[in-house]
PQR file of N, CA, C, O and H, with PARSE charges and radii, in Angstrom:
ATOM      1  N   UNK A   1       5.437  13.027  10.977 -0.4000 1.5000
ATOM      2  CA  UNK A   1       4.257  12.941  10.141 -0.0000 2.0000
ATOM      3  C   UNK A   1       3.290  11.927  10.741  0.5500 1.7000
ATOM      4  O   UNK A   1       3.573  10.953  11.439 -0.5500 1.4000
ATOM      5  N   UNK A   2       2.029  12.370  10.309 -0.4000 1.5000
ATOM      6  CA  UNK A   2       0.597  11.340  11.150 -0.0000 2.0000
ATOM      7  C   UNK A   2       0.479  10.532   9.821  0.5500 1.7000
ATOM      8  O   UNK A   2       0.487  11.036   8.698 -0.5500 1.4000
ATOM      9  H   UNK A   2       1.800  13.161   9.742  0.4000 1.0000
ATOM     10  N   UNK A   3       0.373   9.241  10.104 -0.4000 1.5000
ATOM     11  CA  UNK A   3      -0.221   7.889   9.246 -0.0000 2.0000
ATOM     12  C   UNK A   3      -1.290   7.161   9.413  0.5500 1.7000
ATOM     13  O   UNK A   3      -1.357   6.670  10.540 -0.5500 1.4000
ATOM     14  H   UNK A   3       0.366   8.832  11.016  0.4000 1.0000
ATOM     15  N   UNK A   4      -1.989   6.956   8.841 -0.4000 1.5000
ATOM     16  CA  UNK A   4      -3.286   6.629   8.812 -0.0000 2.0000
ATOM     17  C   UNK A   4      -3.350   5.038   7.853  0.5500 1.7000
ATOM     18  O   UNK A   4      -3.325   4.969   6.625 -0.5500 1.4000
ATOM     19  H   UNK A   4      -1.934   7.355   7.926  0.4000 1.0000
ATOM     20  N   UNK A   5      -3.446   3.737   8.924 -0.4000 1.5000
ATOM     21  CA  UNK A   5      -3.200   2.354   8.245 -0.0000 2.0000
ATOM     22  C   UNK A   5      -4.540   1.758   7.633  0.5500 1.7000
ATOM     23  O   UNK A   5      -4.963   0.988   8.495 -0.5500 1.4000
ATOM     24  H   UNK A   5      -3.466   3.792   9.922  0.4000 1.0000
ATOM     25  N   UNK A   6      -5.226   1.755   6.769 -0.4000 1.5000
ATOM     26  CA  UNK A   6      -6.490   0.994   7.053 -0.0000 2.0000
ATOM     27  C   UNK A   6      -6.576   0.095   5.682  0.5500 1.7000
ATOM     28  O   UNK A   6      -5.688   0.117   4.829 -0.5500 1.4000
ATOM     29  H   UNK A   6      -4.882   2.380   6.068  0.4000 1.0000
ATOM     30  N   UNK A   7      -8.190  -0.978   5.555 -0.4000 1.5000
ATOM     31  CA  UNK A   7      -8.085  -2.072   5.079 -0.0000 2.0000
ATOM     32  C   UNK A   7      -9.575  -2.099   4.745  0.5500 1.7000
ATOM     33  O   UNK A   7     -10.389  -1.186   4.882 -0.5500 1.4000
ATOM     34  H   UNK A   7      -8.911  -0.995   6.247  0.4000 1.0000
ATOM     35  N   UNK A   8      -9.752  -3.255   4.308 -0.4000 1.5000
ATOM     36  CA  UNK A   8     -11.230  -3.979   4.140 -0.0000 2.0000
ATOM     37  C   UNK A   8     -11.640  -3.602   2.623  0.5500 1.7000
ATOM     38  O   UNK A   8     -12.512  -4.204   1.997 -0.5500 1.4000
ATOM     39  H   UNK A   8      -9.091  -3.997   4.196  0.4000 1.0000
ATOM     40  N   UNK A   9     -10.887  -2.521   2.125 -0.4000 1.5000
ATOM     41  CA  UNK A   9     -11.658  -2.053   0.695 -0.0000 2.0000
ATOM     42  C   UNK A   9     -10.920  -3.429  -0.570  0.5500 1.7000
ATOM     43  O   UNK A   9     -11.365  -3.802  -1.655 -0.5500 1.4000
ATOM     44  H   UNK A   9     -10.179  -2.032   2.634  0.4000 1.0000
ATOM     45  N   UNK A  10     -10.044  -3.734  -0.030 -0.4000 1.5000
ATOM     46  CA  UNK A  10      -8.729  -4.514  -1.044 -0.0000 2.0000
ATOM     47  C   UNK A  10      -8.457  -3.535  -1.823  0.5500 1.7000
ATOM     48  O   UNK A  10      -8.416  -3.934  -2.987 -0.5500 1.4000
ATOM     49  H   UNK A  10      -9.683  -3.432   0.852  0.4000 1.0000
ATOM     50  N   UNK A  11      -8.303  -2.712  -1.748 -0.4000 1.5000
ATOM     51  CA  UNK A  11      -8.137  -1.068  -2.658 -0.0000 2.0000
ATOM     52  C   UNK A  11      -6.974  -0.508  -2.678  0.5500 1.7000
ATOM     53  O   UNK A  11      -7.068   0.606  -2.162 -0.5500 1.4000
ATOM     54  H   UNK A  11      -8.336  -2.389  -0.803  0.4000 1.0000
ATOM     55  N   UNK A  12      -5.803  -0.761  -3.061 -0.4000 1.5000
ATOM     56  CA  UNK A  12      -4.450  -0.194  -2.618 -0.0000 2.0000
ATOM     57  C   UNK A  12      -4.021   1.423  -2.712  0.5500 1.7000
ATOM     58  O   UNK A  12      -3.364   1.835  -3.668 -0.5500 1.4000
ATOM     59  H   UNK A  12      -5.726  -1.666  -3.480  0.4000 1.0000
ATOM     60  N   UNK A  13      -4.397   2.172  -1.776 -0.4000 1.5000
ATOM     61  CA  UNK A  13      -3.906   3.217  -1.869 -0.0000 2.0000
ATOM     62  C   UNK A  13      -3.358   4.294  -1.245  0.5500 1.7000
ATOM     63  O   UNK A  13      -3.884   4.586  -0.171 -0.5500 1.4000
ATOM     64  H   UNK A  13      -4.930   1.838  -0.999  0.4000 1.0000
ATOM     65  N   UNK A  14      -2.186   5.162  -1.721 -0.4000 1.5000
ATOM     66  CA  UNK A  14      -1.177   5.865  -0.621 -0.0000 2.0000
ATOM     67  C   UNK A  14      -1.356   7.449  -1.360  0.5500 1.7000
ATOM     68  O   UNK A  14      -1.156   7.761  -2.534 -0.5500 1.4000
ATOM     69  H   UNK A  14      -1.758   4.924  -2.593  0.4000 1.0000
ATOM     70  N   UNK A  15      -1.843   8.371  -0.109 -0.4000 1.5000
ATOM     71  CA  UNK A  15      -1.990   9.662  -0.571 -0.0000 2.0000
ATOM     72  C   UNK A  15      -1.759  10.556   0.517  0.5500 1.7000
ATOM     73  O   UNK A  15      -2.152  10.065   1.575 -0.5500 1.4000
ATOM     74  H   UNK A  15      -2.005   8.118   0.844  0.4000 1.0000
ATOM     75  N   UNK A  16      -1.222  11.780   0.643 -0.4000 1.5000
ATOM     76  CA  UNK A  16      -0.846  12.654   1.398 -0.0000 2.0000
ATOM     77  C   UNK A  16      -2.082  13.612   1.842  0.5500 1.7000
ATOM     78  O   UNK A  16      -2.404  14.194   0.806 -0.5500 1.4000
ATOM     79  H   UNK A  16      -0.903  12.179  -0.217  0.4000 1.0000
ATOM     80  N   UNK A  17      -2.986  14.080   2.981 -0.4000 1.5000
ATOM     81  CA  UNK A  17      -3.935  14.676   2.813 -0.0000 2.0000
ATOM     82  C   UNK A  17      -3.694  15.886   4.177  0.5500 1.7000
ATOM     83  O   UNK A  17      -3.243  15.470   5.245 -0.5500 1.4000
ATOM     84  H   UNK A  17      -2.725  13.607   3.822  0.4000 1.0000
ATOM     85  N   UNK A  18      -3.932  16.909   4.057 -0.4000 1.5000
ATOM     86  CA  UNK A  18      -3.233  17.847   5.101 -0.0000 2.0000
ATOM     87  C   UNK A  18      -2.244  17.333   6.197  0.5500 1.7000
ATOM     88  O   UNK A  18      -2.595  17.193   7.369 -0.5500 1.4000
ATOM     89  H   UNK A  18      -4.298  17.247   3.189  0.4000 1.0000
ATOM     90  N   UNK A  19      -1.279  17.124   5.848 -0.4000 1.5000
ATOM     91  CA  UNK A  19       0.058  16.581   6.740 -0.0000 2.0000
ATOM     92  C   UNK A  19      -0.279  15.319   6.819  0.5500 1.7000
ATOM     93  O   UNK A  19       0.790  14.885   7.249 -0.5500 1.4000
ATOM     94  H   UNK A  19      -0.994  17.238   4.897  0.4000 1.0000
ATOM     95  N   UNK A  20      -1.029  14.303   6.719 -0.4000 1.5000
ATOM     96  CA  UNK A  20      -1.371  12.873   7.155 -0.0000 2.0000
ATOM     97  C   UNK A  20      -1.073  12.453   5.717  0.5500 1.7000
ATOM     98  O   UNK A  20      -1.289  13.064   4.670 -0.5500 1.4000
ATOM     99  H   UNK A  20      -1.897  14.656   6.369  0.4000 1.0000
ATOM    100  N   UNK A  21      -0.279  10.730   6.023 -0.4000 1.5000
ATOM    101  CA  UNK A  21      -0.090   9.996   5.066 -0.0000 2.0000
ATOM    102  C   UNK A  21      -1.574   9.088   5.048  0.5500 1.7000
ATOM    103  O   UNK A  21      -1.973   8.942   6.203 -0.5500 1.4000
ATOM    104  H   UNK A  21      -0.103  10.234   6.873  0.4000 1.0000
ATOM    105  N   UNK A  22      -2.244   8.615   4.293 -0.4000 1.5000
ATOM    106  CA  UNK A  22      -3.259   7.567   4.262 -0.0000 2.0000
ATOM    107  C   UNK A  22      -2.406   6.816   3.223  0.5500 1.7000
ATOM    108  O   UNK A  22      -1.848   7.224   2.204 -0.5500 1.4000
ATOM    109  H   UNK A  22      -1.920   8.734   3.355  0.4000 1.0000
ATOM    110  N   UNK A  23      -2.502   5.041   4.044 -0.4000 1.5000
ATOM    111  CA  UNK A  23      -2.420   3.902   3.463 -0.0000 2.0000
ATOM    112  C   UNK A  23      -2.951   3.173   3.580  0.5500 1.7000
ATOM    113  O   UNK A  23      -3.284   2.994   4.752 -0.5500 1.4000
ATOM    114  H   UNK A  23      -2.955   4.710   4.871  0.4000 1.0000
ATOM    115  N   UNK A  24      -3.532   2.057   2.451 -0.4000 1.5000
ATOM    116  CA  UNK A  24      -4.262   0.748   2.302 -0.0000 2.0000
ATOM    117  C   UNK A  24      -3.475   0.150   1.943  0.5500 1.7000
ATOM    118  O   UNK A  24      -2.650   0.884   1.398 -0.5500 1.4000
ATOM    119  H   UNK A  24      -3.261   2.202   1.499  0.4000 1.0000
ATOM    120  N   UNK A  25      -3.073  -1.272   1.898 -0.4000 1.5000
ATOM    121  CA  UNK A  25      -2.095  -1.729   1.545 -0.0000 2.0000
ATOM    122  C   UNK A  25      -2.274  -2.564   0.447  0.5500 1.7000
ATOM    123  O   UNK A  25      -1.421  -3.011  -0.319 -0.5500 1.4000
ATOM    124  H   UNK A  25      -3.743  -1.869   2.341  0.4000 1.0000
ATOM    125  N   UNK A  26      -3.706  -2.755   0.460 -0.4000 1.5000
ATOM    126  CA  UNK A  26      -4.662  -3.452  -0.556 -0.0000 2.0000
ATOM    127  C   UNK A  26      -5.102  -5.016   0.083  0.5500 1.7000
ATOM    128  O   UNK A  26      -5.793  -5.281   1.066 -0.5500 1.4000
ATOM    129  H   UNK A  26      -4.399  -2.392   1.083  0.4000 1.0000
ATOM    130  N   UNK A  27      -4.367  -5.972  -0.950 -0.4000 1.5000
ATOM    131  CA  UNK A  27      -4.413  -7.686  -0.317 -0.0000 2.0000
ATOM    132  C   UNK A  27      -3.579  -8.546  -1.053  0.5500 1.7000
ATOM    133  O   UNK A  27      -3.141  -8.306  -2.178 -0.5500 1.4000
ATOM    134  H   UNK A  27      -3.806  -5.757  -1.749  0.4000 1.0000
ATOM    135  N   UNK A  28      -3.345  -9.691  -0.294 -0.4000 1.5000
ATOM    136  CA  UNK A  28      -2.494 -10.431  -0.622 -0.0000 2.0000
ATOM    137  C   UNK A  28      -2.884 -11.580  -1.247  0.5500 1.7000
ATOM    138  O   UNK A  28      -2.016 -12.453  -1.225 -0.5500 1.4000
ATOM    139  H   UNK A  28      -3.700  -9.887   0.620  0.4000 1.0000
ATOM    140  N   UNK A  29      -4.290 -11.981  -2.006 -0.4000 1.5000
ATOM    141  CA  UNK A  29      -5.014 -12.934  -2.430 -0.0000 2.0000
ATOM    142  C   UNK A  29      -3.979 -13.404  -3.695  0.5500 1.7000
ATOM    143  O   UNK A  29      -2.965 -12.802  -4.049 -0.5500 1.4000
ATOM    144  H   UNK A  29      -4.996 -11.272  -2.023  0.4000 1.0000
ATOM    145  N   UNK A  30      -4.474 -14.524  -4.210 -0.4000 1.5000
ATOM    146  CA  UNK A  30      -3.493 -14.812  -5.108 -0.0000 2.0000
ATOM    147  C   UNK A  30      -4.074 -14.579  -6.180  0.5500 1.7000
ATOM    148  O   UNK A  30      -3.507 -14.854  -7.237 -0.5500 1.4000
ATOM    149  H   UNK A  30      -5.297 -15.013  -3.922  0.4000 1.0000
ATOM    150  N   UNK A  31      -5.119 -14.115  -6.167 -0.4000 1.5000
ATOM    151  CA  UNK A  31      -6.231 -13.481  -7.664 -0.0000 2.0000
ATOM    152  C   UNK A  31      -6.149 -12.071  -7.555  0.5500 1.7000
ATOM    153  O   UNK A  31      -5.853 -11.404  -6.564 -0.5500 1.4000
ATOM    154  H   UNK A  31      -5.580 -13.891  -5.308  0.4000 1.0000
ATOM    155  N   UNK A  32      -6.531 -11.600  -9.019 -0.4000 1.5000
ATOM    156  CA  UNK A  32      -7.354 -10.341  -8.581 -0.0000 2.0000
ATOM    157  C   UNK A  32      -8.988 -10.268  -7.872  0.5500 1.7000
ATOM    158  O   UNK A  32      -9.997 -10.844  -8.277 -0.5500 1.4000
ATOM    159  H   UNK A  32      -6.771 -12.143  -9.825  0.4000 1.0000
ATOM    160  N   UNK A  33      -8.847  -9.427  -6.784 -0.4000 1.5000
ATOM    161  CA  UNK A  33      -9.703  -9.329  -6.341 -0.0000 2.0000
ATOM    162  C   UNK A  33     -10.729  -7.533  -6.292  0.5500 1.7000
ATOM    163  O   UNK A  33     -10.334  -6.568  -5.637 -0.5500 1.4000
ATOM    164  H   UNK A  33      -8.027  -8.959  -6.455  0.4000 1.0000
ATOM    165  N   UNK A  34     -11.848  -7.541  -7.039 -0.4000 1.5000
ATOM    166  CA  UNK A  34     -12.735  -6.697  -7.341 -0.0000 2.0000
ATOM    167  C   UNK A  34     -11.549  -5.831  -8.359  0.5500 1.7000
ATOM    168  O   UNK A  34     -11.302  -4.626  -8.318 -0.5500 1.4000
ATOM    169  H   UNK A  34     -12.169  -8.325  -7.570  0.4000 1.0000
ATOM    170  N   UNK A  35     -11.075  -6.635  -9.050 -0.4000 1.5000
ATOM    171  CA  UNK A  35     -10.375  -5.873 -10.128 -0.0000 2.0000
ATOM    172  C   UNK A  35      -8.571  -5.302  -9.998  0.5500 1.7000
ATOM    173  O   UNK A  35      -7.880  -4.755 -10.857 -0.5500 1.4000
ATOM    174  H   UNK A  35     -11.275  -7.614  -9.084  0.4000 1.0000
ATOM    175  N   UNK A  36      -8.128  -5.813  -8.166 -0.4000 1.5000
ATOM    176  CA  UNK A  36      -7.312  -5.335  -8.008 -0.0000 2.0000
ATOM    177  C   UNK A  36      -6.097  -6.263  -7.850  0.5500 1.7000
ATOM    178  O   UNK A  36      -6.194  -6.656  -6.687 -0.5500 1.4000
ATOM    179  H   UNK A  36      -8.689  -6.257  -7.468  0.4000 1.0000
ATOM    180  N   UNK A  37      -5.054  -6.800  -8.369 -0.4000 1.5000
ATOM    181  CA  UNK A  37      -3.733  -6.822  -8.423 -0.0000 2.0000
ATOM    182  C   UNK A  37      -3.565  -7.156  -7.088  0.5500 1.7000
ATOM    183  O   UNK A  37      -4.123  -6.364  -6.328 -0.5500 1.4000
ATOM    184  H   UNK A  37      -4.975  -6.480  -9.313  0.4000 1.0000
ATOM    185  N   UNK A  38      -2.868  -8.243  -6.457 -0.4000 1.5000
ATOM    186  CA  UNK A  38      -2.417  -8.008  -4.989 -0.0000 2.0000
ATOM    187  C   UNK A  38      -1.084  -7.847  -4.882  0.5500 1.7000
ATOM    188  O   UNK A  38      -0.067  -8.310  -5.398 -0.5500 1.4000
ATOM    189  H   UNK A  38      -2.415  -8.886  -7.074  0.4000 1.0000
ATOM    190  N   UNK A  39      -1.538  -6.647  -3.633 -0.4000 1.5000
ATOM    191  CA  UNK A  39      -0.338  -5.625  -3.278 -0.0000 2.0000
ATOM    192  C   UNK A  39      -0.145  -6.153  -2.068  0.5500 1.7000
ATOM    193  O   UNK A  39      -0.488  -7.263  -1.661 -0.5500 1.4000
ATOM    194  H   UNK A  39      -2.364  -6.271  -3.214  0.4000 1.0000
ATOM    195  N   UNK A  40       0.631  -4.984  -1.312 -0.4000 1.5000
ATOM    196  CA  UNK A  40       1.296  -5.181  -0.224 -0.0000 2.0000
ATOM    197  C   UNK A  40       2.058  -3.451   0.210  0.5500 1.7000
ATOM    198  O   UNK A  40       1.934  -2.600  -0.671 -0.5500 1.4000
ATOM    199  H   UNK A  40       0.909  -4.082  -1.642  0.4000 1.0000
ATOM    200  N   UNK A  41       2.532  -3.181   1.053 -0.4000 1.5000
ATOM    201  CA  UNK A  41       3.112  -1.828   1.365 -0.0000 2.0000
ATOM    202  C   UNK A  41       4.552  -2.302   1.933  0.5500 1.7000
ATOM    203  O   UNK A  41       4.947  -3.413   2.288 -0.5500 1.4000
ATOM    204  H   UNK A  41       2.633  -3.872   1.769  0.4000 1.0000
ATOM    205  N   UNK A  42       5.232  -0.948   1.882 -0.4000 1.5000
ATOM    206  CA  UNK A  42       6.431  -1.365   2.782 -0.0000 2.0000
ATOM    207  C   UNK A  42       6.520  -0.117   3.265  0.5500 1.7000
ATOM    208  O   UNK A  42       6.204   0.745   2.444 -0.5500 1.4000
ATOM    209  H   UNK A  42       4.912  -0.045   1.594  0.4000 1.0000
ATOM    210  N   UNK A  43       6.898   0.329   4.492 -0.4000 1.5000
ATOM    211  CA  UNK A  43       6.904   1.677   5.435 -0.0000 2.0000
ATOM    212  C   UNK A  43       8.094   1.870   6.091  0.5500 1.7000
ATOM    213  O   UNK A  43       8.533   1.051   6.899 -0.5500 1.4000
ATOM    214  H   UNK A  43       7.154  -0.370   5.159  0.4000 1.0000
ATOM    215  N   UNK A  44       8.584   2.775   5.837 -0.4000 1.5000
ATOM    216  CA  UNK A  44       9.944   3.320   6.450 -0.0000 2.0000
ATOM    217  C   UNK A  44       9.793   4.257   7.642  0.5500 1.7000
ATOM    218  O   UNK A  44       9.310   5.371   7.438 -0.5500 1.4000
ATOM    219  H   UNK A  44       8.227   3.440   5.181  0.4000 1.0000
ATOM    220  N   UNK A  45      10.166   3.899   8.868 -0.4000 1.5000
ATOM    221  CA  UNK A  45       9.546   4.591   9.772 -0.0000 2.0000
ATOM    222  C   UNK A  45      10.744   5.113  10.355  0.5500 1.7000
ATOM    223  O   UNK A  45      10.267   5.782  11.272 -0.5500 1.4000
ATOM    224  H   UNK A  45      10.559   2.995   9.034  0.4000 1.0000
ATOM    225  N   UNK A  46      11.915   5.242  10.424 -0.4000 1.5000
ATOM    226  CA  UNK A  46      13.113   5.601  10.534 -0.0000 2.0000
ATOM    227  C   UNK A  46      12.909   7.278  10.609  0.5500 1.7000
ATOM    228  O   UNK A  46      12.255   7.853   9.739 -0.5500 1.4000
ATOM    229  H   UNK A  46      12.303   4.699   9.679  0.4000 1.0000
ATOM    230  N   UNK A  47      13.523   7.994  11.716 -0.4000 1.5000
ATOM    231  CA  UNK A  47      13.591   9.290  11.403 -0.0000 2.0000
ATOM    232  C   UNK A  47      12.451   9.662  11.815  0.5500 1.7000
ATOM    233  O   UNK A  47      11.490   9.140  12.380 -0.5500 1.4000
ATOM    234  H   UNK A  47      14.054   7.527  12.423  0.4000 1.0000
ATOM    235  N   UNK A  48      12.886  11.197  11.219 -0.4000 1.5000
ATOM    236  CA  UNK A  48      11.428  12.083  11.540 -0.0000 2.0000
ATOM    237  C   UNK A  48      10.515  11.661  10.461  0.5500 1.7000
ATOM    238  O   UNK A  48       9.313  11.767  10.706 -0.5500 1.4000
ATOM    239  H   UNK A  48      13.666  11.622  10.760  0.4000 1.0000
ATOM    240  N   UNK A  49      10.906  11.157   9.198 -0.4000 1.5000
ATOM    241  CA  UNK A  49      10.252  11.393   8.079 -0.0000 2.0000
ATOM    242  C   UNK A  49       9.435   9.764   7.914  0.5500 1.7000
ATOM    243  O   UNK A  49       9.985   8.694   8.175 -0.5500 1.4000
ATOM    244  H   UNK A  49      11.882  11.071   8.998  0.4000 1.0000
ATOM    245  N   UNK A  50       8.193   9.911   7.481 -0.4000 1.5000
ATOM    246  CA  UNK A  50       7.775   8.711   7.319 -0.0000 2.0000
ATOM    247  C   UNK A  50       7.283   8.598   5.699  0.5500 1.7000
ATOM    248  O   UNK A  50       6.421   9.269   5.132 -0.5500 1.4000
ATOM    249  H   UNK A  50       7.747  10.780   7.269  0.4000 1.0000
ATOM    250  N   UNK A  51       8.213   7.413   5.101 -0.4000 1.5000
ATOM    251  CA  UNK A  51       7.649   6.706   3.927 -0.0000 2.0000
ATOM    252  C   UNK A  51       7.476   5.525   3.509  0.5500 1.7000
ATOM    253  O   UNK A  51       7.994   4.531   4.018 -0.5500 1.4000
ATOM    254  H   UNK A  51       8.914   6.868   5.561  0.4000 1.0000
ATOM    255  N   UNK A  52       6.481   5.537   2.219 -0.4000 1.5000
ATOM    256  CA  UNK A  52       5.688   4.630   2.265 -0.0000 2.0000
ATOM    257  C   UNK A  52       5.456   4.046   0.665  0.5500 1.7000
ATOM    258  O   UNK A  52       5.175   4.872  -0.203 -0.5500 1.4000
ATOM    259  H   UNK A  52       6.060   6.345   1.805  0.4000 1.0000
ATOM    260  N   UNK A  53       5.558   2.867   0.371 -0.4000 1.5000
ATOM    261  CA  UNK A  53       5.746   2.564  -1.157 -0.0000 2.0000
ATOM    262  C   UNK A  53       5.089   1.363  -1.196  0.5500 1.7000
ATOM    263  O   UNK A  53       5.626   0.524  -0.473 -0.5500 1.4000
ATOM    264  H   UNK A  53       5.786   2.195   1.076  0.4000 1.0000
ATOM    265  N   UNK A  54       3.515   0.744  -2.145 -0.4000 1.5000
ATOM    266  CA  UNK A  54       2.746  -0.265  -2.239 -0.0000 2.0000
ATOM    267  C   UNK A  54       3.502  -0.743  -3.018  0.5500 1.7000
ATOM    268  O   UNK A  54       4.211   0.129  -3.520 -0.5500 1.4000
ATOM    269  H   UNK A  54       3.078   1.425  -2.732  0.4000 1.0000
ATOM    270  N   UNK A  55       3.770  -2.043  -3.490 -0.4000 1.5000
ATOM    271  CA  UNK A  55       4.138  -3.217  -4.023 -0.0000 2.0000
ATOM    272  C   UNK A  55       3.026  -4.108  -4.995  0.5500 1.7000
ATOM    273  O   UNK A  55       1.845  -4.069  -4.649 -0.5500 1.4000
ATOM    274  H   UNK A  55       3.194  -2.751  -3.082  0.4000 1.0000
ATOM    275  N   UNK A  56       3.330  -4.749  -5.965 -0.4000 1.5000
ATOM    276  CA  UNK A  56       2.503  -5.604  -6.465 -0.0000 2.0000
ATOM    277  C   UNK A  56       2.789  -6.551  -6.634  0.5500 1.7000
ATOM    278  O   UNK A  56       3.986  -6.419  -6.890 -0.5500 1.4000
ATOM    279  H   UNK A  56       4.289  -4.781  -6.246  0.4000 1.0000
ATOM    280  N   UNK A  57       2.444  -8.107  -6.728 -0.4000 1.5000
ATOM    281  CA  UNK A  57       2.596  -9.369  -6.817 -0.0000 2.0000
ATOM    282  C   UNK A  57       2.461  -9.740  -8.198  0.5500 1.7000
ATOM    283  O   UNK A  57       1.328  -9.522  -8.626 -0.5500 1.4000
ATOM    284  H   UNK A  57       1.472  -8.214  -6.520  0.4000 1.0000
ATOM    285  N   UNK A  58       3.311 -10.261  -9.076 -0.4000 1.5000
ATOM    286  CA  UNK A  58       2.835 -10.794 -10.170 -0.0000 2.0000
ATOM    287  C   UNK A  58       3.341 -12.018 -10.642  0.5500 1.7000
ATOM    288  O   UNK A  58       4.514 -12.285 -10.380 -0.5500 1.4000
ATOM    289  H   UNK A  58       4.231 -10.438  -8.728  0.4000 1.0000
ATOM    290  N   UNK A  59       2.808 -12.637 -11.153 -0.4000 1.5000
ATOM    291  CA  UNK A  59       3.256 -14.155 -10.927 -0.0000 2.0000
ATOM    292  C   UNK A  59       4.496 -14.498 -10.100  0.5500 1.7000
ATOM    293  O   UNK A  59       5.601 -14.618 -10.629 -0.5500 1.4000
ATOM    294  H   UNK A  59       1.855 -12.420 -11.366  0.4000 1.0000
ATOM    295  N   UNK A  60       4.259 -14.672  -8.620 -0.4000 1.5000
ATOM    296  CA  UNK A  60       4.581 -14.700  -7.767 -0.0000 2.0000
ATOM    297  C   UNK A  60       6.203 -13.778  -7.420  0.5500 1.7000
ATOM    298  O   UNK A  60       7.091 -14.153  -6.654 -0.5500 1.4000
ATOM    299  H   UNK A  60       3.362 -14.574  -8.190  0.4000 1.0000
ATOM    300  N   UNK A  61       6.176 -12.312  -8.395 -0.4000 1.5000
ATOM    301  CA  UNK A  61       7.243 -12.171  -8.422 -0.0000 2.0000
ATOM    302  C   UNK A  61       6.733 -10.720  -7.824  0.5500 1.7000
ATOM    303  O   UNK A  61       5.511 -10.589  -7.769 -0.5500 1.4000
ATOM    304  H   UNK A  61       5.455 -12.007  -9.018  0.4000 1.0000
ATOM    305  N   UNK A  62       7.696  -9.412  -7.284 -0.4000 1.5000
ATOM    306  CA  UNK A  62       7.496  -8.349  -6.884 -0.0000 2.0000
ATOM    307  C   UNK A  62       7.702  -7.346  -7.541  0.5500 1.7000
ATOM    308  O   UNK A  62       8.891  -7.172  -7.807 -0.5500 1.4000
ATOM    309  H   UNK A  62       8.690  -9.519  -7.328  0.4000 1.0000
ATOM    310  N   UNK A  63       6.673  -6.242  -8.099 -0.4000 1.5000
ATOM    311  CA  UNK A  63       6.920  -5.396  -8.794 -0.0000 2.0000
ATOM    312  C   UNK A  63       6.720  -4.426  -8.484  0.5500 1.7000
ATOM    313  O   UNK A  63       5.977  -4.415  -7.503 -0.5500 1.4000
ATOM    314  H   UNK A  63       5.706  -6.384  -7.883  0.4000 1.0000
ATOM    315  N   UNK A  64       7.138  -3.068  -8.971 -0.4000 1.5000
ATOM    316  CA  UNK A  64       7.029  -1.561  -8.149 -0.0000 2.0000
ATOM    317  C   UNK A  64       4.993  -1.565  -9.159  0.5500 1.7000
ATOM    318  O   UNK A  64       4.531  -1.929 -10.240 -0.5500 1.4000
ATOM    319  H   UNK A  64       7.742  -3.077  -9.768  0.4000 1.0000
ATOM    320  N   UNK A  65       4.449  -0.857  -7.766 -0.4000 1.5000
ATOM    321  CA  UNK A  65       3.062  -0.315  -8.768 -0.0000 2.0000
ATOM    322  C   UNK A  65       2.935   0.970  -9.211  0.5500 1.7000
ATOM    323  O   UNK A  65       3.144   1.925  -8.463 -0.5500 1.4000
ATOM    324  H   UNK A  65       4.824  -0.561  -6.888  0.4000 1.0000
ATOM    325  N   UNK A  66       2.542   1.111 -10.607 -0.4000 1.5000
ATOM    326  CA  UNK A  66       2.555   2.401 -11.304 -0.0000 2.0000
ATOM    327  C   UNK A  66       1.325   3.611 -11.124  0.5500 1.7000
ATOM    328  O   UNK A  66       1.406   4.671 -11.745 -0.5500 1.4000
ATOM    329  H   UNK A  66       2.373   0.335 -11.214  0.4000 1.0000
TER
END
């Protein structure tokens, strides 16, 4: 599978678009920034198969994002 890494929006987001994964991973600020929660990604690159799961920070603890 083709992956597509990119940044700058602080926008966290993971979507499948004709065979390509697109990920933002968002940011790691310790605020919200333009409304967003800081995330983070984690990528499994193992195999043929590639996956991919954003993370959220909340008081300094790690939570799955919904």
């Amino acid at each position: 599978m083709k992956l597509v890494l990119y940044g700058h929006t602080h926008t966290p987001a993971l979507q499948k678009r004709r065979g390509v994964l697109w990920l933002n991973p968002g940011h790691l600020k310790d605020r919200n920034d333009r409304g967003n929660p800081p995330t983070f990604a984690l990528l499994n690159l193992s195999g043929p198969k590639v996956t991919a799961e954003i993370r959220r920070l909340e008081d300094g603890a790690v939570v799955m994002r919904k």
